[in-house]
PAZA-554431 format. One line per field, with one value per residue: residue number from 1; residue in three letters; z, x, y of N, C-alpha, C in turn. Coordinates in steps of 0.1 Angstrom, whole numbers, plus 5000, padded with zeros to 4 digits. Each point is the difference from the previous one (the first is absolute). Example, Ala and Ser with C-alpha at 12.3 -4.5 7.8 and 13.67 -1.06 7.14 Angstrom:
resi = [1; 2] $
resn = [ALA; SER] $
n.c3 = [5078; 4993] $
n.c1 = [5132; 4996] $
n.c2 = [4943; 5011] $
ca.c3 = [5000; 5000] $
ca.c1 = [4991; 5009] $
ca.c2 = [5012; 5011] $
c.c3 = [5000; 5008] $
c.c1 = [5009; 4992] $
c.c2 = [5012; 5011] $
END
This chain:
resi = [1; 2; 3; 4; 5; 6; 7; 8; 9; 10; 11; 12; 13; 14; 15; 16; 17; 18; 19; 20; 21; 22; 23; 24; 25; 26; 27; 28; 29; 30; 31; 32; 33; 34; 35; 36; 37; 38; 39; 40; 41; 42; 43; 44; 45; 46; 47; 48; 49; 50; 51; 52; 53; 54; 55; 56; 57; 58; 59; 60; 61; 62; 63; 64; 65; 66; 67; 68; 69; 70; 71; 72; 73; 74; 75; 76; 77; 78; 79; 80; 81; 82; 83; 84; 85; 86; 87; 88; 89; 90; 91; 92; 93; 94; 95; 96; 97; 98; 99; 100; 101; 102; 103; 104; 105; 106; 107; 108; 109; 110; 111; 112; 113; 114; 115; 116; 117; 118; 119; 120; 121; 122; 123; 124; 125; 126; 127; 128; 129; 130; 131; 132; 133; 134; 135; 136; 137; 138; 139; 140; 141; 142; 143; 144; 145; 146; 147; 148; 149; 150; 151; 152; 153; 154; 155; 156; 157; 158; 159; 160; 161; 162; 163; 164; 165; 166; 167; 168; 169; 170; 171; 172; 173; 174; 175; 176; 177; 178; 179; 180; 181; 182; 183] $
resn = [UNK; UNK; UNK; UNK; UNK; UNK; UNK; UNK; UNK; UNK; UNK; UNK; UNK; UNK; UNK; UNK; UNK; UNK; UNK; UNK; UNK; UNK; UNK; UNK; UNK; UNK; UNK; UNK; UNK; UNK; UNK; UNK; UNK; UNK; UNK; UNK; UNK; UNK; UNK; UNK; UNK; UNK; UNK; UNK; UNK; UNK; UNK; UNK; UNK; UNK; UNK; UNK; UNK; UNK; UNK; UNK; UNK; UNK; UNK; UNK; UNK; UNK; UNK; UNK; UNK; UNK; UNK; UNK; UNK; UNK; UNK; UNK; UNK; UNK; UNK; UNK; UNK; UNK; UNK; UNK; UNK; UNK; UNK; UNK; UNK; UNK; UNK; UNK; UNK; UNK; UNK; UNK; UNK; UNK; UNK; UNK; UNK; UNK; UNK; UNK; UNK; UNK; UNK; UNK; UNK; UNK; UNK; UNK; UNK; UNK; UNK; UNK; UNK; UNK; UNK; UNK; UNK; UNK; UNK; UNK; UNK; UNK; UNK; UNK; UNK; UNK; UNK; UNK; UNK; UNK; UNK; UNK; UNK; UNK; UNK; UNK; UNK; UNK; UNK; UNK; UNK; UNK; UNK; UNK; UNK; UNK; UNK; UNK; UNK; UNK; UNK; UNK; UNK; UNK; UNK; UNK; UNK; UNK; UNK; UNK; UNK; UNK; UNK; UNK; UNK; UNK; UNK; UNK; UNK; UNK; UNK; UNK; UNK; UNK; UNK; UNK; UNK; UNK; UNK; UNK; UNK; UNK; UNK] $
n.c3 = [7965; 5006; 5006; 4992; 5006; 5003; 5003; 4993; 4995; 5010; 4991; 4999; 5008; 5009; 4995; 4988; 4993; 4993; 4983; 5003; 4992; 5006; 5016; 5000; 5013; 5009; 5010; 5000; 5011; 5016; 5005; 5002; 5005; 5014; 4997; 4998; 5020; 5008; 4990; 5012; 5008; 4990; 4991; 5013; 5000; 5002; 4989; 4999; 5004; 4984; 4998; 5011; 4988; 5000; 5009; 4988; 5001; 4990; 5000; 5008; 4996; 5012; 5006; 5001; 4992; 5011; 4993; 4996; 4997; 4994; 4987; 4993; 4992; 5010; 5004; 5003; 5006; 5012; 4989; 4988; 5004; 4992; 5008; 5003; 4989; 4992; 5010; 5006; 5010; 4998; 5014; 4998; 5009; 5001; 5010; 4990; 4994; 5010; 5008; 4998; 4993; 4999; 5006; 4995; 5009; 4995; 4991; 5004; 4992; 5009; 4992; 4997; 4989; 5008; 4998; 5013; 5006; 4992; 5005; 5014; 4994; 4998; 5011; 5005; 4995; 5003; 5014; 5004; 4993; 5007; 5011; 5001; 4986; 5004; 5012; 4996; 5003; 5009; 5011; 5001; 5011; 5000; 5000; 5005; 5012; 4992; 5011; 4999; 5009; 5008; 5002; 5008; 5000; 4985; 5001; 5003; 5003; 4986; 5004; 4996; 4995; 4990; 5009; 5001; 5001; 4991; 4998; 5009; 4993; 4998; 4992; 4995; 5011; 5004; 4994; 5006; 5015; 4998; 4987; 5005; 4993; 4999; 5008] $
n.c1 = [3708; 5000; 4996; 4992; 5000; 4989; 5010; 4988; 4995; 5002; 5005; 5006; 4992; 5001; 5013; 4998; 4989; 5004; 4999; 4995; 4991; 4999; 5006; 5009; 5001; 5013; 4994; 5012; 4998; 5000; 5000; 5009; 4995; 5001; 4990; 4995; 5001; 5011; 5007; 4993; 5003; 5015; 5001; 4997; 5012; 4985; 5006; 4987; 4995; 5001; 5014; 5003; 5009; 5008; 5011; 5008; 5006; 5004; 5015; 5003; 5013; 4998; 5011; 4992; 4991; 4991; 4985; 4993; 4990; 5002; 5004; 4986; 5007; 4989; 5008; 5000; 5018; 4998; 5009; 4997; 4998; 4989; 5001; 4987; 4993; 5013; 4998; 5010; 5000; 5016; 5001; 5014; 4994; 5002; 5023; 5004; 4998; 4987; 4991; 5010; 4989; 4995; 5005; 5004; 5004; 4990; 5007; 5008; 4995; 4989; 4995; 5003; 4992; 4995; 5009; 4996; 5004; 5014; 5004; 4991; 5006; 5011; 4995; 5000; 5012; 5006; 4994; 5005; 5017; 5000; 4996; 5010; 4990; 4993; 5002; 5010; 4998; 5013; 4992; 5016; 4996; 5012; 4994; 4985; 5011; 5009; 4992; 5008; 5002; 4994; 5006; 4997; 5011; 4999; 4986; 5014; 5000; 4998; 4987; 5006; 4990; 5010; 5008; 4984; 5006; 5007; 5012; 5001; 4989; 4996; 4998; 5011; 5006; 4989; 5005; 5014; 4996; 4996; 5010; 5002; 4997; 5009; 4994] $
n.c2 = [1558; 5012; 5000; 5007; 5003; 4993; 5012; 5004; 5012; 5009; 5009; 4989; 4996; 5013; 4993; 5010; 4992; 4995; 5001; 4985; 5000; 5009; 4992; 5015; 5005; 4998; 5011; 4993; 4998; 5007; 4995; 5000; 4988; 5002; 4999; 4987; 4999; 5006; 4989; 4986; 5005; 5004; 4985; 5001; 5010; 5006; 5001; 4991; 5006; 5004; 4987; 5008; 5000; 4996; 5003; 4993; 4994; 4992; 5000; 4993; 5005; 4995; 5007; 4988; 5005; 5001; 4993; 5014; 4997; 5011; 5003; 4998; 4988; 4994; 5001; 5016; 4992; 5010; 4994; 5005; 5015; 4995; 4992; 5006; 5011; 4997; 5003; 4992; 5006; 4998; 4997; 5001; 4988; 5014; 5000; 5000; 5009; 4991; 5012; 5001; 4996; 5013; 4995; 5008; 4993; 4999; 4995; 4994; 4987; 4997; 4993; 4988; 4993; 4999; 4994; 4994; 5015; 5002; 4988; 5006; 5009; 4991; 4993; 5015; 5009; 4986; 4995; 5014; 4999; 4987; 5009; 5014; 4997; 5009; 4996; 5014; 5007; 5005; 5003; 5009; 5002; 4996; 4996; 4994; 5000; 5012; 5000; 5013; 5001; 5013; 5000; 4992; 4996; 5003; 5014; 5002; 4991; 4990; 4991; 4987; 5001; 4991; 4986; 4995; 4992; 5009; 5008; 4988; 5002; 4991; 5010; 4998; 4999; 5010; 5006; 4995; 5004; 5015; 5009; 5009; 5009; 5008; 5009] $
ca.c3 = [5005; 5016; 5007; 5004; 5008; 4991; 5013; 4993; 5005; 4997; 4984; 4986; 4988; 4997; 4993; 4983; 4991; 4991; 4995; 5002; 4983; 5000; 5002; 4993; 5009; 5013; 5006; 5015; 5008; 5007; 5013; 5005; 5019; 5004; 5000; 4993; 5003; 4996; 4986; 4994; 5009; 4992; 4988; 5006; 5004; 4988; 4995; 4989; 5008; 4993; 5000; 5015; 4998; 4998; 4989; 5005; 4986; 5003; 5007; 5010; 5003; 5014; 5003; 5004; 4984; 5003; 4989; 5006; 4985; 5008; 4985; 4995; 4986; 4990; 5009; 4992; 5008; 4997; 5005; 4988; 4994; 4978; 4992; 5002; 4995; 4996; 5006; 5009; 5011; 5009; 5005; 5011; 5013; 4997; 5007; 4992; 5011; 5011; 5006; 4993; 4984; 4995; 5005; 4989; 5005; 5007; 4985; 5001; 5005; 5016; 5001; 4987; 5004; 5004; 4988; 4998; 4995; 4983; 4994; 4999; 4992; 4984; 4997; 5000; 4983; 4985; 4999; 4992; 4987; 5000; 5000; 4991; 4988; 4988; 5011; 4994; 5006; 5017; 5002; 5016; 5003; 4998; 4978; 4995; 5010; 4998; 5001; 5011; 5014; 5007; 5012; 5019; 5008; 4995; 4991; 4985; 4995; 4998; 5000; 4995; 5007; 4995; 4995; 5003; 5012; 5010; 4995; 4995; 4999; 4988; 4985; 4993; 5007; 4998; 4981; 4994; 5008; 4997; 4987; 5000; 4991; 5009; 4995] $
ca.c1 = [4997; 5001; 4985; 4996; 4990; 4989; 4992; 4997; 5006; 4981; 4993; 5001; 4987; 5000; 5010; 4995; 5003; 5007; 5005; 5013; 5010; 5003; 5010; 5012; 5015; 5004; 5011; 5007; 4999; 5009; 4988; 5012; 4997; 5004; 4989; 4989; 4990; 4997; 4992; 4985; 4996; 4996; 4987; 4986; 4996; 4992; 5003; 4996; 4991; 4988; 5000; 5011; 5007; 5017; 5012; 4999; 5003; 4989; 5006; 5011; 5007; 5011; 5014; 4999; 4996; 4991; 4993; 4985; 4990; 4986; 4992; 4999; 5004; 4991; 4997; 5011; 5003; 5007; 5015; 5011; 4990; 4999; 5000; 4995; 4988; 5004; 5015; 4998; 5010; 5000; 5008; 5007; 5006; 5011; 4997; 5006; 5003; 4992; 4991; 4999; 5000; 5003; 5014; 5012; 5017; 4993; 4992; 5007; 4997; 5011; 5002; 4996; 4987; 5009; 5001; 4993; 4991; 4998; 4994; 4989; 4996; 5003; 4988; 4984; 4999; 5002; 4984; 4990; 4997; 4992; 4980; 4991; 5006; 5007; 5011; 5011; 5010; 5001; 5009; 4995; 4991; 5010; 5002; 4990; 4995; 5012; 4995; 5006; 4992; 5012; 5007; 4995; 5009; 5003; 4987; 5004; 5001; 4991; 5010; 4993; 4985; 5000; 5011; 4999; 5005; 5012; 5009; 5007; 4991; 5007; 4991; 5005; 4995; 4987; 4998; 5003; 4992; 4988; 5000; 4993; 5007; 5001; 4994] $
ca.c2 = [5014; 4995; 5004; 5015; 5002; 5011; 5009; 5010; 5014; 5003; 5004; 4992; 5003; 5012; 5007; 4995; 4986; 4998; 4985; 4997; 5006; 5013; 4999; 4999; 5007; 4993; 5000; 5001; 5016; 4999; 5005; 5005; 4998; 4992; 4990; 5001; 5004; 5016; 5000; 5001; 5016; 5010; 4998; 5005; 5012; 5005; 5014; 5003; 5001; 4995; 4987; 4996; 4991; 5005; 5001; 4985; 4986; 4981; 4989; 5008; 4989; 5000; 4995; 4988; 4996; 5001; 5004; 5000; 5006; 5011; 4996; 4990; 5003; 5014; 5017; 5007; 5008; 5013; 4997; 5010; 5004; 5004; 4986; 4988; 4990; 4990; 4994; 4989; 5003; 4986; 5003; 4990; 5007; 5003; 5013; 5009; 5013; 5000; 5006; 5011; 4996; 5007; 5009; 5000; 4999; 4985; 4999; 4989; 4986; 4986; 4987; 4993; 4991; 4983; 4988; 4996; 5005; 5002; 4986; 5002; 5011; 4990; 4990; 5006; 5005; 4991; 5001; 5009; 5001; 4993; 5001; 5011; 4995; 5016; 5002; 4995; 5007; 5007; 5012; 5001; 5011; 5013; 4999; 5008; 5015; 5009; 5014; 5005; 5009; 5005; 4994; 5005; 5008; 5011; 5002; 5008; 4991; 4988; 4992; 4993; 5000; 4988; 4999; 4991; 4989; 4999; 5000; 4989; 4985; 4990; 5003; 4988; 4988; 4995; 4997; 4990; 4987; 4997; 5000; 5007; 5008; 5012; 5014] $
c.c3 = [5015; 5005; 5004; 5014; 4998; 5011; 4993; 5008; 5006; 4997; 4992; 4990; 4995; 4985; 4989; 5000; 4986; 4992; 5004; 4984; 5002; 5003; 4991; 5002; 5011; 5005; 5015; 5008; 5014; 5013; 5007; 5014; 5005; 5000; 4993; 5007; 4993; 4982; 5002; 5012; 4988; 4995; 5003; 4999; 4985; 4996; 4987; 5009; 4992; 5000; 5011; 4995; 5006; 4992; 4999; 4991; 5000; 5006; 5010; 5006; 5011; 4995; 5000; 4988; 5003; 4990; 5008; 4991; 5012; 4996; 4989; 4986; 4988; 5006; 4996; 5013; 4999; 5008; 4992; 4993; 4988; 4999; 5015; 4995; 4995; 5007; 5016; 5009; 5011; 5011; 5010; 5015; 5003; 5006; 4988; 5011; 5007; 5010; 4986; 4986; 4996; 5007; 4993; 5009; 5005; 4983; 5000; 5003; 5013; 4992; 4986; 5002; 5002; 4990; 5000; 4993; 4987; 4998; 5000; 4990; 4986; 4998; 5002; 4987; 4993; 5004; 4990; 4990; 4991; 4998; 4992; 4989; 4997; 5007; 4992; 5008; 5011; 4999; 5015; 5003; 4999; 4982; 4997; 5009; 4999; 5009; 5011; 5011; 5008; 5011; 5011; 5005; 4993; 4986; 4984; 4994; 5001; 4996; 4995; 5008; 5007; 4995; 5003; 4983; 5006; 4988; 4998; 5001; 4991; 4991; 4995; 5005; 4997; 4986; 4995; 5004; 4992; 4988; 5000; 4991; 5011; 4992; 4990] $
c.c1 = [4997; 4988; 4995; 4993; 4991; 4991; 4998; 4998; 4980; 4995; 5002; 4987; 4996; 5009; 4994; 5005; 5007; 5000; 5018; 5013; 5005; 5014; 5010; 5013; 4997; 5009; 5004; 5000; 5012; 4987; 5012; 4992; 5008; 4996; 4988; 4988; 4997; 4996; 4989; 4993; 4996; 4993; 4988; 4991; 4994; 5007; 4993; 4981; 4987; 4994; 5001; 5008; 5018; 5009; 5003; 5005; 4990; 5008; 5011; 5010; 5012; 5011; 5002; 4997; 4986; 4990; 4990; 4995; 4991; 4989; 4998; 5005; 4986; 4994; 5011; 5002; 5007; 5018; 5006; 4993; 5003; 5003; 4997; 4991; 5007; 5012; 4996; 5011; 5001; 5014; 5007; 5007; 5015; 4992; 5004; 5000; 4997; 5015; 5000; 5005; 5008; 5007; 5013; 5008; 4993; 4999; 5007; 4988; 5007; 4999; 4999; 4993; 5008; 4991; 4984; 4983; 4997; 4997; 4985; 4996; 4998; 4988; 4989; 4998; 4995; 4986; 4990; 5002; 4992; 4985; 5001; 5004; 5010; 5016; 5009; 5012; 5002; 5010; 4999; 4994; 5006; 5002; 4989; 4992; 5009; 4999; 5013; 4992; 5010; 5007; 4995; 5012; 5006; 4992; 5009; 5010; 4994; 5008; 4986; 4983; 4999; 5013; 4999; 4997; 5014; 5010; 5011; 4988; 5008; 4990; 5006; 4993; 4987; 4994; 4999; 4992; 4984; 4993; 4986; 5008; 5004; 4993; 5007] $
c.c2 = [4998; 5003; 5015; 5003; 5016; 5008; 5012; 5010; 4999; 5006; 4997; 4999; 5012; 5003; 4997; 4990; 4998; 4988; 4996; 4999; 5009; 5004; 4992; 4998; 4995; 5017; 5002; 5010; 4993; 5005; 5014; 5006; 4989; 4983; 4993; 5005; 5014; 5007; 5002; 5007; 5008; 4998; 4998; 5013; 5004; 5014; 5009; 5003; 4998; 4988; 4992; 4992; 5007; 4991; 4983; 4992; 4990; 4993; 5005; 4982; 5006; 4992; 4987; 4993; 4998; 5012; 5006; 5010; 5011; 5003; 4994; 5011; 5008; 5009; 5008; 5007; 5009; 5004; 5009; 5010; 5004; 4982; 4989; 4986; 4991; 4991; 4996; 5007; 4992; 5011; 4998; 5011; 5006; 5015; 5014; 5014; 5003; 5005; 5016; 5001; 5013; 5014; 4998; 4996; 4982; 4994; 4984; 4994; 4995; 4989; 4993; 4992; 4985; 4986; 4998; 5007; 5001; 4987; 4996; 5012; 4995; 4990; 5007; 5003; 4989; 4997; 5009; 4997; 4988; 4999; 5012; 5000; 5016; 5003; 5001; 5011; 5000; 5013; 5007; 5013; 5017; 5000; 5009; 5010; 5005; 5013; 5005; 5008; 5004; 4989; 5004; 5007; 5014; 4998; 5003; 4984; 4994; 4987; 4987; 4990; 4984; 4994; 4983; 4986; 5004; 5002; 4988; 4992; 4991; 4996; 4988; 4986; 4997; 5004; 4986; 4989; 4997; 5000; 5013; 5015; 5014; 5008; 5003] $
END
């Protein structure tokens, strides 16, 4: 397994706590920024003002296969709303529709995750599924966020909220890597 580096968010302690039994589910998300800096710009910003907590996964893996944990696995972060308390959001640096997610003539993925990234994605899984005994599924963030919204550039079409990790991820690939079941 390769080395995590562990730069937690600074409300991490703020986020509910949690049994680590509890986790069930792994799912994948896509930062779809340019950057990990600019990820963790965003995963700074408090959007929850009761908790000062925001938006955020536990793990975030760069282009390079480079690991970094924001949260600790018993804390419940907030990456997929209706399933967080049981599940582990991990997500890889990827521009997906950046700058304009939701402009219907913008809906194409730029890019695919490069090797090395899903290879660091395969030994993070097989880790978890290793330490969290209940871990049995994954799934991606466009599976259990379905929601349509209008489009920015035309309000009378909608278009999808969530299409992350990405239309050609390689689900196969990392099924098989990490023996983890699909949604």
């Amino acid at each position: 397994m390769r080395e995590i580096g562990h730069r937690l968010l600074s409300y991490n302690h703020h986020l509910q706590s949690r049994p680590l039994d509890t986790i069930e589910r792994v799912v994948i998300h896509a930062t779809e920024l340019p950057d990990l800096a600019m990820a963790r710009e965003y995963g700074e910003r408090a959007h929850y003002p009761e908790s000062g907590t925001g938006n955020c996964g536990h793990f975030y893996i760069d282009r390079d296969g480079s690991i970094e944990q924001w949260v600790e696995l018993d804390r419940i972060a907030h990456h997929v709303a209706g399933h967080n308390e049981d599940s582990v959001g991990i997500e890889l640096v990827n521009l997906g529709r950046y700058p304009n997610w939701l402009d219907s003539t913008h809906q194409e993925w730029q890019e695919a995750c490069p090797n090395e990234q899903i290879e660091a994605l395969i030994e993070l899984l097989v880790y978890l599924k290793q330490t969290l005994v209940n871990l049995k599924t994954i799934a991606g963030h466009d599976e259990l966020d379905t929601r349509k919204v209008p489009a920015s550039d035309n309000p009378d079409l909608r278009v999808a909220r969530k299409l992350d990790p990405g239309p050609e991820f390689p689900w196969d690939r990392v099924v098989a890597g990490c023996g983890l079941g699909r949604l």
